[in-house]
N, C-alpha and C positions, 0 to 999 in steps of 0.2 A: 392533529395540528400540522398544517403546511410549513414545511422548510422553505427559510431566505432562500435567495438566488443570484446567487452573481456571478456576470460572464455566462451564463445559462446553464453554471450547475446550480442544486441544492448543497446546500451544508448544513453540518450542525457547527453549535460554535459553544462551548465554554467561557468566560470570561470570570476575573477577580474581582474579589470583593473591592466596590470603590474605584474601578475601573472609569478610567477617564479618559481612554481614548490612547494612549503612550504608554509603554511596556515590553518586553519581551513577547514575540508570539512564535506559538508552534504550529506546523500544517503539516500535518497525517494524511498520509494518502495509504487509500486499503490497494487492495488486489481481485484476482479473481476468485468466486463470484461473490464477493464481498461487495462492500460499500462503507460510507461513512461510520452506518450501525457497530462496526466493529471495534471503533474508538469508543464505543458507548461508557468505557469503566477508565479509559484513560484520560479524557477531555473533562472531570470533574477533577481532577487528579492534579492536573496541571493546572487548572484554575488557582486552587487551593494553594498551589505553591507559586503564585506570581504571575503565571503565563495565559496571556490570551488562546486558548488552542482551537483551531479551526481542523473540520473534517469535511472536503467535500466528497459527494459521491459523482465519480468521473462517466462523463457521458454515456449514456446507456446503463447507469445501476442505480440502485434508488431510487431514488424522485425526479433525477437525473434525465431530459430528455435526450436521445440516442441524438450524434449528430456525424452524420455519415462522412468519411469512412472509420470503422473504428479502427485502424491504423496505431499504430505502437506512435508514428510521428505526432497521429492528430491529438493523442492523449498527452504528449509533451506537447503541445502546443495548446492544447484544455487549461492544461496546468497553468503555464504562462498567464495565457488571458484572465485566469482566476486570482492570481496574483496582484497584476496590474491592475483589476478592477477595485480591489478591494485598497490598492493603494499601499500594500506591504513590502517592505524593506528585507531585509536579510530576516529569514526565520530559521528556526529549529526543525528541519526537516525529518518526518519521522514517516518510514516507510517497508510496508510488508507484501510479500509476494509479489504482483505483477505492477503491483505500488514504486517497488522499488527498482525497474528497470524503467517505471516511467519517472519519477522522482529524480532519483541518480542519474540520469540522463539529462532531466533540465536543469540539474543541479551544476553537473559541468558543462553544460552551454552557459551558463550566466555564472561563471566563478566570480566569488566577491562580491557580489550584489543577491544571489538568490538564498546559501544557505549559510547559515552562521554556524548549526552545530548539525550534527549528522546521529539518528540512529534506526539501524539496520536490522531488520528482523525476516530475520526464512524466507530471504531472495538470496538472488545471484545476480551481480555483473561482469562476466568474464565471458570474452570473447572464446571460449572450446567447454561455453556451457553444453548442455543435451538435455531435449525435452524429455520428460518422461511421458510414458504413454498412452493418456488420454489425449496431452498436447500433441502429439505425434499423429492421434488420430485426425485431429481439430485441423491439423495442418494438410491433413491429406485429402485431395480434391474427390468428392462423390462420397468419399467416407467418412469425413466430416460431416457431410450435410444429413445422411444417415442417421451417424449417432447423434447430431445435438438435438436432430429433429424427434428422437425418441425419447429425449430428457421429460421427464412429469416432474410436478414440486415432491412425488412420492421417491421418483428417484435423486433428486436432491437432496431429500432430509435424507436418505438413507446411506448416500457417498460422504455427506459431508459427516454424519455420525458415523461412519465406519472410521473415518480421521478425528474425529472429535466429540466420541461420545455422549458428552452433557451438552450439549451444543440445546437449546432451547428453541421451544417453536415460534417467537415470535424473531430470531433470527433465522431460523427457515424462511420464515414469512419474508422479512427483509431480503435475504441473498438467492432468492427462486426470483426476485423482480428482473434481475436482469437477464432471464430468460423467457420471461413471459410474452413475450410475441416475434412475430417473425422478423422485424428488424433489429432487436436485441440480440435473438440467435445469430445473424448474420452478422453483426459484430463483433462476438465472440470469433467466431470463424474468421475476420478480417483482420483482431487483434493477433489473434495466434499466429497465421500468416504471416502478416508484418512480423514476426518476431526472429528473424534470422540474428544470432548471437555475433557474427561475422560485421554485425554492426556497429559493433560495441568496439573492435580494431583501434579504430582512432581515440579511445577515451579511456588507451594503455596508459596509465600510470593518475589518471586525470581525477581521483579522488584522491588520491594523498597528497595530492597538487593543491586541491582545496582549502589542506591546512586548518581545517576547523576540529573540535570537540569530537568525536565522536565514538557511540555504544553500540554495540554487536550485540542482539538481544537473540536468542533463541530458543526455541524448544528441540532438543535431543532429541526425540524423538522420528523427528520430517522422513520422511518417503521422499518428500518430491526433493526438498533443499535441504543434502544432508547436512548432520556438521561440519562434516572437511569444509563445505563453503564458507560458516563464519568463522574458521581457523583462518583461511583462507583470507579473506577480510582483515581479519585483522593484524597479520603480517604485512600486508599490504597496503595498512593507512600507518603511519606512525602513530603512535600514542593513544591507540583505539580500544579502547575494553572491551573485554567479552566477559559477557553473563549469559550461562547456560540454562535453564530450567531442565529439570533432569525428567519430569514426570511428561512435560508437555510437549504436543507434536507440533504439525508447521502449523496449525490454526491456534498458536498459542497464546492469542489473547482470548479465546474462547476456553481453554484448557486450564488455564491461571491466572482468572482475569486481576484479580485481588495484586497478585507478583507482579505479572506484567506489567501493571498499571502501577503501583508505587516502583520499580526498576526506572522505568520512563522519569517518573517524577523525581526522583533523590537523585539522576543525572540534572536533569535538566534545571531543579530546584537550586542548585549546587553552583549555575550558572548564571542563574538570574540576576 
């Protein structure tokens, strides 16, 4: 079955019982090489407890068509139009991996109108982050184009099970799409690129400036985002909880979807 479309992504979307149009909503944004699929066990979650929850997948992943450049800008600016289209007010922004350096970013360009509650899962926005490196690779000209161009869905399911064991084939299935052709590759490599953390500079102090709600959700375990970052995080928002998952790594809504997905909801349920 075809996923909606608006502003030219697909989403999936959750909604409450009785739902009328007026309520609380959440909007989940995944990471790399994720997609929407990754909210799969938390967008029924949020339903259940009140919240419209929306997940789109950002140009070039899922159903998503690529809209060039894939640029770190052009996916806060994805974001935006995704927003406006659908006609949404201040939401519950909840965001993982490469989610939340585009999230948190449009989240403090539009203070007070974009996020109402904030939570954060195995990213980083701090201006003296460091790529770890396959990103190092990605970033680098001729050897990037090398490695992505040798990526198969065989070596996807096997990178991503190497981070996440029980990881299932129909989410391989799902997060190999945004590598499956040459302009998909090519964004990947464009997103990476765009990502100089040197960026981030000017949006010193600019989430606890937000003043909203917000959960530090993690898995212990990350390689790429360890936990010093959601320590890190949450010194630096006032009033910010942290919840650790001790057994799961950074793909840890795939590691503990059941936790992950009620943590989400009994913040966010708490709010409604």
């Amino acid at each position: 079955m075809s996923l909606p479309v608006a502003a030219g992504l697909a989403y999936r979307e959750a909604l409450p019982d009785g739902w009328e149009g007026t309520g609380p909503t959440a909007l989940l944004v995944h990471g790399w090489p994720n997609s929407s699929y990754a909210w799969r066990a938390v967008l029924p979650a949020l339903a259940a407890c009140g919240w419209r929850a929306l997940a789109p997948d950002l140009p070039g992943y899922g159903d998503s068509a690529v809209d060039p450049p894939g640029t770190w800008e052009r996916h806060v600016d994805a974001l935006e139009r995704f927003h406006a289209a659908l006609g949404l007010g201040p939401v519950a922004l909840c965001v993982h991996d490469w989610g939340g350096l585009i999230g948190l970013r449009w989240a403090c360009d539009h203070p007070g109108v974009a996020a109402s509650a904030l939570v954060i899962s195995n990213t980083g926005f701090f201006p003296d982050g460091k790529w770890h490196g396959m990103a190092q690779t990605f970033r680098t000209e001729v050897q990037g184009e090398a490695a992505i161009g040798a990526i198969t869905r065989e070596v996807v399911a096997a990178v991503l099970r190497q981070a996440s064991p029980r990881l299932p084939d129909a989410a391989i299935d799902e997060y190999w799409k945004c590598l499956a052709d040459e302009p998909r590759r090519r964004g990947a490599l464009e997103l990476y690129r765009s990502g100089d953390f040197e960026k981030l500079v000017p949006y010193a102090g600019a989430l606890a400036a937000l003043d909203v709600p917000t959960l530090v959700l993690w898995g212990a375990q990350d390689e790429f985002a360890p936990l010093a970052g959601a320590r890190r995080l949450q010194a630096e928002i006032p009033g910010a909880e942290l919840v650790v998952l001790e057994d799961a790594g950074h793909f840890v809504m795939e590691d503990e979807p059941e936790r992950f997905a009620s943590e989400i909801a009994a913040f966010l349920g708490a709010l409604a």
